[in-house]
DSSP file (Angstrom, degrees, kcal/mol; ACC not computed):
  #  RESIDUE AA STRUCTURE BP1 BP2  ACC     N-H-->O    O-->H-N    N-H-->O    O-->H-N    TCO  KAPPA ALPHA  PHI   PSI    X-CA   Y-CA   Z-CA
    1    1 A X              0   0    0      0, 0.0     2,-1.1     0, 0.0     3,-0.3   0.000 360.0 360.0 360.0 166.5   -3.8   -6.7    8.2
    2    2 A X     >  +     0   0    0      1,-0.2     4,-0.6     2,-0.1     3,-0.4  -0.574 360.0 157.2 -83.9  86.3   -1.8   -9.8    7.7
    3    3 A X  T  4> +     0   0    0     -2,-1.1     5,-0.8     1,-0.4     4,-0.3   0.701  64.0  78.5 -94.3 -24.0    0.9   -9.2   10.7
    4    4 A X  T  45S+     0   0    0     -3,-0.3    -1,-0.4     2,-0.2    -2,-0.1   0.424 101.1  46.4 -92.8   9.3    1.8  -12.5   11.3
    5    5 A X  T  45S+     0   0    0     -3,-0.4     2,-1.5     3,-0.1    -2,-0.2   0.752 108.0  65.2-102.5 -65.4    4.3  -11.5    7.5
    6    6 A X  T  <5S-     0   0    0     -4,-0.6    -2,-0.2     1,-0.1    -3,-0.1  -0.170 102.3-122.0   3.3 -12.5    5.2   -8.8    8.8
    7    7 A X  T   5S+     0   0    0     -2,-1.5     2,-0.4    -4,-0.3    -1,-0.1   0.834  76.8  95.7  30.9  50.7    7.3   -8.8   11.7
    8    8 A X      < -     0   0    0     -5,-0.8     2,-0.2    99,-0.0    98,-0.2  -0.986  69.6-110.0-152.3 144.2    4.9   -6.8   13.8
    9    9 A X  B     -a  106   0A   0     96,-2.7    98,-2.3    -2,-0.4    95,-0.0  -0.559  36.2-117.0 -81.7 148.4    2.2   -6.7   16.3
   10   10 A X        -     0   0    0     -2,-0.2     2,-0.4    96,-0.2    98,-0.1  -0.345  23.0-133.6 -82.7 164.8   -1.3   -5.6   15.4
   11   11 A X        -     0   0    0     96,-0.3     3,-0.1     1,-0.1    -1,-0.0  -0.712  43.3 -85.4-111.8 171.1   -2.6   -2.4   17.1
   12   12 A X  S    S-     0   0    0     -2,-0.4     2,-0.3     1,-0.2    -1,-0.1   0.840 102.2 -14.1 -58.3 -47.9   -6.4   -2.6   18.7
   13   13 A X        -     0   0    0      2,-0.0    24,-2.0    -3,-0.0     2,-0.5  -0.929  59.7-158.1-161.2 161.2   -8.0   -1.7   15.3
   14   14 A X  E     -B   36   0B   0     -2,-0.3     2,-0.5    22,-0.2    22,-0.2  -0.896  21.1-120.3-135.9 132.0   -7.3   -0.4   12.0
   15   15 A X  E     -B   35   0B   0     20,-1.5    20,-1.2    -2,-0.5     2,-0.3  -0.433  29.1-156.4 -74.7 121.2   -9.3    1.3    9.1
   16   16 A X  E     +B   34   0B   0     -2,-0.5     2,-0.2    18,-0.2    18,-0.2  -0.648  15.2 173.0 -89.3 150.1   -9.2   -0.5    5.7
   17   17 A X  E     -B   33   0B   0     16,-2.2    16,-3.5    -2,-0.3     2,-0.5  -0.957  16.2-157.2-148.0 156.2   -9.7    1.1    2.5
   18   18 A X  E     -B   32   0B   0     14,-0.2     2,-0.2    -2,-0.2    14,-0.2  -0.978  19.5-173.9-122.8 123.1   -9.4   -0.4   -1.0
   19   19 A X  E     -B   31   0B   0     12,-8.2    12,-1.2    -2,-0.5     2,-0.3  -0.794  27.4-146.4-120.9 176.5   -8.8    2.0   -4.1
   20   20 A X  E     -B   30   0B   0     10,-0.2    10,-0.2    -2,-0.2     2,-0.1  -0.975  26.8-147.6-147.9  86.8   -8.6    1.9   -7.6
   21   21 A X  E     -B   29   0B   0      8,-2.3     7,-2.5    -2,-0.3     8,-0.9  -0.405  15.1-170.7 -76.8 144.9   -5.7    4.7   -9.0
   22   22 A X        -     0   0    0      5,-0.2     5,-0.2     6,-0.2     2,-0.2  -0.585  13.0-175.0-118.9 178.9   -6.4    6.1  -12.2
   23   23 A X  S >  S-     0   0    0      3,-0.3     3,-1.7    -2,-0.2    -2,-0.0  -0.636  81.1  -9.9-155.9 124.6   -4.0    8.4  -14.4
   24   24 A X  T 3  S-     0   0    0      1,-0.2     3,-0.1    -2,-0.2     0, 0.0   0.860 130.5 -52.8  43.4  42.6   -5.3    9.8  -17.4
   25   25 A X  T 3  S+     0   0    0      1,-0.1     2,-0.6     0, 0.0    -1,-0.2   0.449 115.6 108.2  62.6  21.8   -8.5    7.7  -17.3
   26   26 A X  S <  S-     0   0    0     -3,-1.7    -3,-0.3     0, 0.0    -1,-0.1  -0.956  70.9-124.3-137.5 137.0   -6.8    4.8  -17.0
   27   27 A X        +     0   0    0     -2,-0.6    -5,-0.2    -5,-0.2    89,-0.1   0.009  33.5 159.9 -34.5 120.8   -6.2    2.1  -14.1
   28   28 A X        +     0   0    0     -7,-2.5    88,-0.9     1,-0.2     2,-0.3   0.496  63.9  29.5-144.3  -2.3   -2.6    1.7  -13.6
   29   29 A X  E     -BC  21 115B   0     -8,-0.9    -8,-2.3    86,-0.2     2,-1.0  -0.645  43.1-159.2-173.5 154.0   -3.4    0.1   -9.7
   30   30 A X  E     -BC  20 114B   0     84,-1.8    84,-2.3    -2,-0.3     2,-0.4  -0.734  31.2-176.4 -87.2 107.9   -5.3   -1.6   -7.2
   31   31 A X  E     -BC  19 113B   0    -12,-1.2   -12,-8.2    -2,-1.0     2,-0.4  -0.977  21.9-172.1-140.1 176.1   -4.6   -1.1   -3.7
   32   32 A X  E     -BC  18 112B   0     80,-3.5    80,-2.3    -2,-0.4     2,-0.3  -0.961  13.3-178.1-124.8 117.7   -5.3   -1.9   -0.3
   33   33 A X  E     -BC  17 111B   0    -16,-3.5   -16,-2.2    -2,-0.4    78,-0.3  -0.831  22.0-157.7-128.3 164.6   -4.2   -0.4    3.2
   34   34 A X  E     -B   16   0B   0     76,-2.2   -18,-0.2    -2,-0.3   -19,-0.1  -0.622  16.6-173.3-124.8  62.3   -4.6   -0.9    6.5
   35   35 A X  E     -B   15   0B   0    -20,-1.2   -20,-1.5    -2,-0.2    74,-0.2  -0.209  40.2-103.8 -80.6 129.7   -3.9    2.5    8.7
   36   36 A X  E >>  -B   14   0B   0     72,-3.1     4,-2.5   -22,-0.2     3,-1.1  -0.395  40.3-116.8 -64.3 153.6   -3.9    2.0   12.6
   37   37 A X  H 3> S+     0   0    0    -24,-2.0     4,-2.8     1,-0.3    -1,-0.1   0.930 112.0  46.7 -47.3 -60.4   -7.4    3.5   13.9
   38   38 A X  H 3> S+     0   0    0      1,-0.2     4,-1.7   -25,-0.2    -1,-0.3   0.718 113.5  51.4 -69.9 -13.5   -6.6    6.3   16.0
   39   39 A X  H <4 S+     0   0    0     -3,-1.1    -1,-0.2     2,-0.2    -2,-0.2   0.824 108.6  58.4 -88.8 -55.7   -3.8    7.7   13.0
   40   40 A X  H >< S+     0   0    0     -4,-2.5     3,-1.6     1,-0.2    -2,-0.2   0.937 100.6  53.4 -32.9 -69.0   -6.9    7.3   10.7
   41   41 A X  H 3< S+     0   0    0     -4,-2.8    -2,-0.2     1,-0.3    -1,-0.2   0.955 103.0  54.4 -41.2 -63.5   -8.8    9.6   12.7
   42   42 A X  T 3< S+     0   0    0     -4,-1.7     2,-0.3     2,-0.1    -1,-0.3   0.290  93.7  76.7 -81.6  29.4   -6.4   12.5   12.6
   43   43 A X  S <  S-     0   0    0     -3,-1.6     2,-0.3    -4,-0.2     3,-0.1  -0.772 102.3 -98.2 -89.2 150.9   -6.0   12.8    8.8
   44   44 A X     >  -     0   0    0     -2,-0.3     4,-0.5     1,-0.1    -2,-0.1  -0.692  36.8-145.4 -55.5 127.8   -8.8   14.4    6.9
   45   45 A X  T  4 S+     0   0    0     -2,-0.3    -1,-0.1     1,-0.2    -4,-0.0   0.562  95.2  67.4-102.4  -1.9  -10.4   11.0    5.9
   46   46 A X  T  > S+     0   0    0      1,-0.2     4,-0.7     2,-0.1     5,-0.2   0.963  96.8  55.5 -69.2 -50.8  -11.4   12.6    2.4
   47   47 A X  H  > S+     0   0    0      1,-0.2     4,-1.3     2,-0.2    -2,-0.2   0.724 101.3  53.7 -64.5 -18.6   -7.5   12.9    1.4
   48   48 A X  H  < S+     0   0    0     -4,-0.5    -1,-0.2     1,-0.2    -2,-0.1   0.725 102.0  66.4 -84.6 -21.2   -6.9    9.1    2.0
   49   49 A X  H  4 S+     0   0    0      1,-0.1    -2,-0.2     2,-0.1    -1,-0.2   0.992 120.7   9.3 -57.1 -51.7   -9.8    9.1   -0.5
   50   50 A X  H  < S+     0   0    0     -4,-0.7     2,-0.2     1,-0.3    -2,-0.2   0.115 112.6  92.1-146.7  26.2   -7.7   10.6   -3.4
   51   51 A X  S  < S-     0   0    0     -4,-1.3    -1,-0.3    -5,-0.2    -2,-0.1  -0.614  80.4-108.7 164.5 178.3   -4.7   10.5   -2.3
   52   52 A X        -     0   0    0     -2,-0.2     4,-0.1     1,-0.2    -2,-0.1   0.684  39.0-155.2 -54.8 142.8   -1.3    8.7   -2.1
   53   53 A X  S  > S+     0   0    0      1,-0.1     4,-2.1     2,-0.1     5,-0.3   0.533  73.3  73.1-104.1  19.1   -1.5    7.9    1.4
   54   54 A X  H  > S+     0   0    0      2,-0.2     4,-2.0     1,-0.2    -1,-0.1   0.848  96.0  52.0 -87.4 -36.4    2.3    7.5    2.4
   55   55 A X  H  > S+     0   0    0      1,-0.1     4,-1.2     2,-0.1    -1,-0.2   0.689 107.5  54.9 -87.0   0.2    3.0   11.0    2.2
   56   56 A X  H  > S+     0   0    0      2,-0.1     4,-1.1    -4,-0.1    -2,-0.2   0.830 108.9  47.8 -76.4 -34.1   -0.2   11.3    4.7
   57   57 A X  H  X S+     0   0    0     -4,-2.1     4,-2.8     2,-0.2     3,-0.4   0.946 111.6  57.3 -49.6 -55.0    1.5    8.9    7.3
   58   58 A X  H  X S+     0   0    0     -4,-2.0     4,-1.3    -5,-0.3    -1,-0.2   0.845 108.7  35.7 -42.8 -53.9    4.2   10.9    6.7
   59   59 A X  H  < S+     0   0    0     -4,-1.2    -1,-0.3     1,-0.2    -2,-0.2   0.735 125.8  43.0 -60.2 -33.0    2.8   14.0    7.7
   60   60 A X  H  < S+     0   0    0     -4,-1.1    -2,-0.2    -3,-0.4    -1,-0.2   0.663 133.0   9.3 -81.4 -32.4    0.6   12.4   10.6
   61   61 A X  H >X S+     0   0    0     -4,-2.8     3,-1.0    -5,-0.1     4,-1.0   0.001  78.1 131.0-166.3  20.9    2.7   10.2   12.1
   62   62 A X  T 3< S+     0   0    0     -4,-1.3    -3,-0.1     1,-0.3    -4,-0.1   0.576  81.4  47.7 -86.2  -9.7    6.2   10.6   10.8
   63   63 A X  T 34 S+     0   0    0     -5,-0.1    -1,-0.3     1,-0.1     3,-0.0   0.071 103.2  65.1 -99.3  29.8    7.9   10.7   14.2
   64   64 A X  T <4 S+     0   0    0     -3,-1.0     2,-0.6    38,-0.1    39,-0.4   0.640  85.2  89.8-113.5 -48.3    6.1    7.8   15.2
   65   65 A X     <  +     0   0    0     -4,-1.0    37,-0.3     1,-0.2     3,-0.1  -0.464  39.7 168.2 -66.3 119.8    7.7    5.6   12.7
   66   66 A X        +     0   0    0     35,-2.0     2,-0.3    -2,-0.6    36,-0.2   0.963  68.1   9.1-109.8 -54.5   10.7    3.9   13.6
   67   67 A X  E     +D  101   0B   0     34,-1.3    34,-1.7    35,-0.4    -1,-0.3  -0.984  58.5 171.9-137.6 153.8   11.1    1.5   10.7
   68   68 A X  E     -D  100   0B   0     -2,-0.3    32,-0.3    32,-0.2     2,-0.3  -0.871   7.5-177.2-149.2 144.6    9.5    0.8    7.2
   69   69 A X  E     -D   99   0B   0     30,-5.0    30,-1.5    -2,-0.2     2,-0.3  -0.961  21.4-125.4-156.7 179.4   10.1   -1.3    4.2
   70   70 A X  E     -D   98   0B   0     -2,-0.3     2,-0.3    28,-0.2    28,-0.2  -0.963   6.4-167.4-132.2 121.8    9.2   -2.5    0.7
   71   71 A X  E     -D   97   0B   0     26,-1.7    26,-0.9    -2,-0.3     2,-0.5  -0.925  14.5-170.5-129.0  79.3    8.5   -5.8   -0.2
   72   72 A X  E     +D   96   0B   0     -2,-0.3     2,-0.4    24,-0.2    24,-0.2  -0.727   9.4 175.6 -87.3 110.8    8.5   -5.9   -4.7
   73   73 A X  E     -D   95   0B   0     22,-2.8    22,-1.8    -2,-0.5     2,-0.3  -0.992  27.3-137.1-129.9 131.4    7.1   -9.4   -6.4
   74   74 A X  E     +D   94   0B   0     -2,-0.4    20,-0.2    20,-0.2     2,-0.1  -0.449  43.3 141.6 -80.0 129.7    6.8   -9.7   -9.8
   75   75 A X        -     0   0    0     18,-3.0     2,-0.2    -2,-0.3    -1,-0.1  -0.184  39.7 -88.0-116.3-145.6    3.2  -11.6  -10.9
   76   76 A X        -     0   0    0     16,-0.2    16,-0.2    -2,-0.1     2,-0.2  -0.793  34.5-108.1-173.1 138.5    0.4  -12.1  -13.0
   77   77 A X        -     0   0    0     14,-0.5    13,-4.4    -2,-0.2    14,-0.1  -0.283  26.2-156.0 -80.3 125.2   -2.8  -10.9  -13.1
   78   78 A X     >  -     0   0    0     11,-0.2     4,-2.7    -2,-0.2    -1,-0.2   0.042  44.9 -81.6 -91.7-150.1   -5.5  -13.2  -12.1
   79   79 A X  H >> S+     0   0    0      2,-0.2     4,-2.7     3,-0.2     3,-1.1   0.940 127.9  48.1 -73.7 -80.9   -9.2  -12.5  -13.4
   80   80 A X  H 3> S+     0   0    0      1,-0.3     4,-1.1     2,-0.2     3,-0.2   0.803 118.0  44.4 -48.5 -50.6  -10.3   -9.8  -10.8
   81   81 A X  H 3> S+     0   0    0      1,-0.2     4,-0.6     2,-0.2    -1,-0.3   0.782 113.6  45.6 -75.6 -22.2   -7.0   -7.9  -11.4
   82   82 A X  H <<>S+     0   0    0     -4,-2.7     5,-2.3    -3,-1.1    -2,-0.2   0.663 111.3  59.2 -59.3 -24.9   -6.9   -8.1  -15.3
   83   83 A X  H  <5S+     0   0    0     -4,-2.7    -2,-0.2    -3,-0.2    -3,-0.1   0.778 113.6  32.6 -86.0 -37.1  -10.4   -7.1  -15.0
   84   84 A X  H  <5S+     0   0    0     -4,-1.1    -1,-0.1    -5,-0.3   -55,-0.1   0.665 119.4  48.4-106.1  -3.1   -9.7   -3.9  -13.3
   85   85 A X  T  <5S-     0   0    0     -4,-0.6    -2,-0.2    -5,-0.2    -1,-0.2   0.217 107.9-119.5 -89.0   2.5   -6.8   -3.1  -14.6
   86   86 A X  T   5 +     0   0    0      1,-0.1     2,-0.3    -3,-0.1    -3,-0.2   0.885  66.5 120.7  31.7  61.3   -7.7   -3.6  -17.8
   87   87 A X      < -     0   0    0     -5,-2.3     4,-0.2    -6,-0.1    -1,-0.1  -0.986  65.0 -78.9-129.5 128.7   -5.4   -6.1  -18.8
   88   88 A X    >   -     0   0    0     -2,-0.3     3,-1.5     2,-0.1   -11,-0.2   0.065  57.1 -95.0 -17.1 113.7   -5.0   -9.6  -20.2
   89   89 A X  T 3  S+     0   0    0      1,-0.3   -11,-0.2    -7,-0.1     3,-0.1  -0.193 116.5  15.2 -46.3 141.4   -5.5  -12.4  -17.8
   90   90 A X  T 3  S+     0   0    0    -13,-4.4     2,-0.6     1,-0.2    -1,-0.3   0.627  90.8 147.9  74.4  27.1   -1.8  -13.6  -16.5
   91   91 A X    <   -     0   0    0     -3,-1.5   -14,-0.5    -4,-0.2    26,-0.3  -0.715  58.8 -88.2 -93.7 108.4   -0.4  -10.0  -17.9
   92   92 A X        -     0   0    0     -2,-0.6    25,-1.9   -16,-0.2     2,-0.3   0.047  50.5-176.8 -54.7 132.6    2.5   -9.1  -15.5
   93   93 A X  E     - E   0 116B   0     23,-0.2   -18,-3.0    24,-0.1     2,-1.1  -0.819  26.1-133.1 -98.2 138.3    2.2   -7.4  -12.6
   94   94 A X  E     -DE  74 115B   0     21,-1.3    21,-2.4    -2,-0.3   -20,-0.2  -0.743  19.4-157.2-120.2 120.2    4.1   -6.0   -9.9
   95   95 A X  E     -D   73   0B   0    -22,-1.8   -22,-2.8    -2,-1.1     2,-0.3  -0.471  10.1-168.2 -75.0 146.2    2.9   -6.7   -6.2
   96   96 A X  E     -D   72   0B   0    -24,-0.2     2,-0.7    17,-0.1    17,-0.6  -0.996   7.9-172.0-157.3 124.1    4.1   -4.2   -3.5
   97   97 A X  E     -DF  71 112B   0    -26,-0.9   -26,-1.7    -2,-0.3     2,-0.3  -0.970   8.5-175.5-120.3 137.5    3.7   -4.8    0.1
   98   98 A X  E     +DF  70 111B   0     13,-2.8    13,-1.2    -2,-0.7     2,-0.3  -1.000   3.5 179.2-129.2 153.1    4.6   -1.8    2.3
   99   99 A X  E     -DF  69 110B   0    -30,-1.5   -30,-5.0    -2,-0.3     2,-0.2  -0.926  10.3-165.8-163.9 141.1    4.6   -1.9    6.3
  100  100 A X  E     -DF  68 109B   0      9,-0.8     8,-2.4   -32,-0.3     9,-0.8  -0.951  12.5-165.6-160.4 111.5    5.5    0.9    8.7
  101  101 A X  E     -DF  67 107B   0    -34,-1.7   -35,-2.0    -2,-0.2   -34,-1.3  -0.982  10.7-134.1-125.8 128.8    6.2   -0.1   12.4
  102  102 A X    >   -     0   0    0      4,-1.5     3,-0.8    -2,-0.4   -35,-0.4   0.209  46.8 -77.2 -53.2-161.8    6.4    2.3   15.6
  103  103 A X  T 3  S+     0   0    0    -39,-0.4   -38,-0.1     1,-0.2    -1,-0.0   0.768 128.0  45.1 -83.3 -41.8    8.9    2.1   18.2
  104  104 A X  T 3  S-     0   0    0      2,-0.1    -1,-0.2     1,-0.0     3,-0.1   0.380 120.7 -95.0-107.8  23.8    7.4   -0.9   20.0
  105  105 A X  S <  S+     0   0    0     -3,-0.8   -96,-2.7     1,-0.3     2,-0.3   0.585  76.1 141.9 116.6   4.1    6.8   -2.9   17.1
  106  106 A X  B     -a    9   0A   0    -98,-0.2    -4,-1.5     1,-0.1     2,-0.6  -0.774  51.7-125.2-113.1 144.0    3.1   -2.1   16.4
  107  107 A X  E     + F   0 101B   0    -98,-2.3   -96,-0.3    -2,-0.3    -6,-0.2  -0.360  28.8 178.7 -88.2 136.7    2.3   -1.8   12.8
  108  108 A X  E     +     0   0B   0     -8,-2.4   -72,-3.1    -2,-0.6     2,-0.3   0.900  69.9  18.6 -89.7 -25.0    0.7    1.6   11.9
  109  109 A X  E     + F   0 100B   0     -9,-0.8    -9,-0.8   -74,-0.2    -1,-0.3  -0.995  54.1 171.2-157.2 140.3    0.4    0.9    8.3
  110  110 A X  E     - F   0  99B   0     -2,-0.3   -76,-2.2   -11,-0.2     2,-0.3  -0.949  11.6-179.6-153.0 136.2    0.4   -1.8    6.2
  111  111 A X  E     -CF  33  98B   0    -13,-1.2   -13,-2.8   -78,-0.3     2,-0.3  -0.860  12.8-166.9-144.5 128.4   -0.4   -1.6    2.5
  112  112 A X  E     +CF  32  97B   0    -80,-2.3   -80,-3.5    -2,-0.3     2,-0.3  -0.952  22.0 167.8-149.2 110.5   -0.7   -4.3   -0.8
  113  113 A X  E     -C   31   0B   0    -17,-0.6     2,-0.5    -2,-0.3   -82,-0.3  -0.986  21.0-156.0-145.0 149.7   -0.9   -2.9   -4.1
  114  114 A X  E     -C   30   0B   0    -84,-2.3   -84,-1.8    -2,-0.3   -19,-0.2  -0.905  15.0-163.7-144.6 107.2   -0.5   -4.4   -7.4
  115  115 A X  E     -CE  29  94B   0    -21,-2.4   -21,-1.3    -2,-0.5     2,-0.3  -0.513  31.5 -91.6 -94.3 160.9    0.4   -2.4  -10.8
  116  116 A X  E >   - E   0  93B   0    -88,-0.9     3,-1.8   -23,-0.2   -23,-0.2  -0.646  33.6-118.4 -78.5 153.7    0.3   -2.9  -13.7
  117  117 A X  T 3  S+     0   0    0    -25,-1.9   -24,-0.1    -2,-0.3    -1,-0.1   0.521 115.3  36.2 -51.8 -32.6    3.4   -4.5  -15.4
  118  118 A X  T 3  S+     0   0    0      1,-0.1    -1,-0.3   -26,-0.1     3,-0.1   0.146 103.0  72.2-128.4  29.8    3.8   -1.4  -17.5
  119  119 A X  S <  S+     0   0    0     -3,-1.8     2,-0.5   -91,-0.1    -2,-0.2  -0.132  90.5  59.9-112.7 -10.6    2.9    1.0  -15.2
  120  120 A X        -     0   0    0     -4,-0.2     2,-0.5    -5,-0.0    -1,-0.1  -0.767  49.0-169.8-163.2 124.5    6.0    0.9  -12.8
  121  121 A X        -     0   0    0     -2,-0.5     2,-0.5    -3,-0.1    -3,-0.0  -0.875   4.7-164.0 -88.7 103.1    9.9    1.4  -12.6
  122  122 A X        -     0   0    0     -2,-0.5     2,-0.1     1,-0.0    -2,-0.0  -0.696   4.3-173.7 -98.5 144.0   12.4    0.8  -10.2
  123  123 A X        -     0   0    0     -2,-0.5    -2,-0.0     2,-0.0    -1,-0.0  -0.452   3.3-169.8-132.6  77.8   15.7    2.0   -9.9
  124  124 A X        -     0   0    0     -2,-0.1     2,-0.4     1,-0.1    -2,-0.0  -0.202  22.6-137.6 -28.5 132.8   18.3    0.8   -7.3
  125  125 A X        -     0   0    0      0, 0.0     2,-0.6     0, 0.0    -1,-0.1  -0.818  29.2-147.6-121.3 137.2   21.8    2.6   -6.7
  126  126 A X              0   0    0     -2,-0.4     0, 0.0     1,-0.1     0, 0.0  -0.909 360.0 360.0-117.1 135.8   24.5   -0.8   -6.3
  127  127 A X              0   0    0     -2,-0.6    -1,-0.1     0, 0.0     0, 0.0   0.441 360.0 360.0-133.9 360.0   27.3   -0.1   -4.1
């Protein structure tokens, strides 16, 4: 994974996978994750297949994590992501980086996935 954004060290190797989410037959995002190897191993590797994998970290590895974040940038959809999203080239997106760090700093998971524009809400509490 791309550590050197991150503010973390890489661990000795890590299993990628790239999916393609559907709802109701339709594409609503592309992502891509990076799970540290040995974390990989102790999930059932079918469930990372189909599905969300943050609440699998969770379950695997949730006293492992000492800190985690979300990283939200609004885009546009190039060719290869209009194309599988079914959307108009340059049709906004929102890009989502997420990263998950252990106690010394090594990242167990790190994740980039890219919705569609009208596919996703956020809601912030302002204090």
């Amino acid at each position: 994974p791309w550590v050197d954004r991150m503010k973390g060290s890489a661990a000795p190797k890590y299993q990628m996978m790239r999916r393609l989410h559907l709802r109701d037959d339709r594409s609503y995002l592309v992502g891509r994750f990076y799970l540290e190897y040995e974390l990989f191993k102790q999930g059932p590797p079918l469930q990372f297949r189909r599905l969300p994998t943050l609440p699998i970290l969770h379950k695997i590895a949730g006293e492992r994590i000492a800190k985690a974040w979300q990283v939200l940038t609004i885009g546009a959809a190039d060719v290869e992501l209009a194309g599988l999203l079914n959307l108009a080239l340059n049709a906004p997106v929102a890009k989502v980086e997420r990263v998950a760090l252990d106690r010394n700093g090594v990242v167990l998971y790190a994740g980039h996935g890219v919705y569609r524009g009208d596919a996703i809400s956020m809601e912030i509490e302002l204090r």
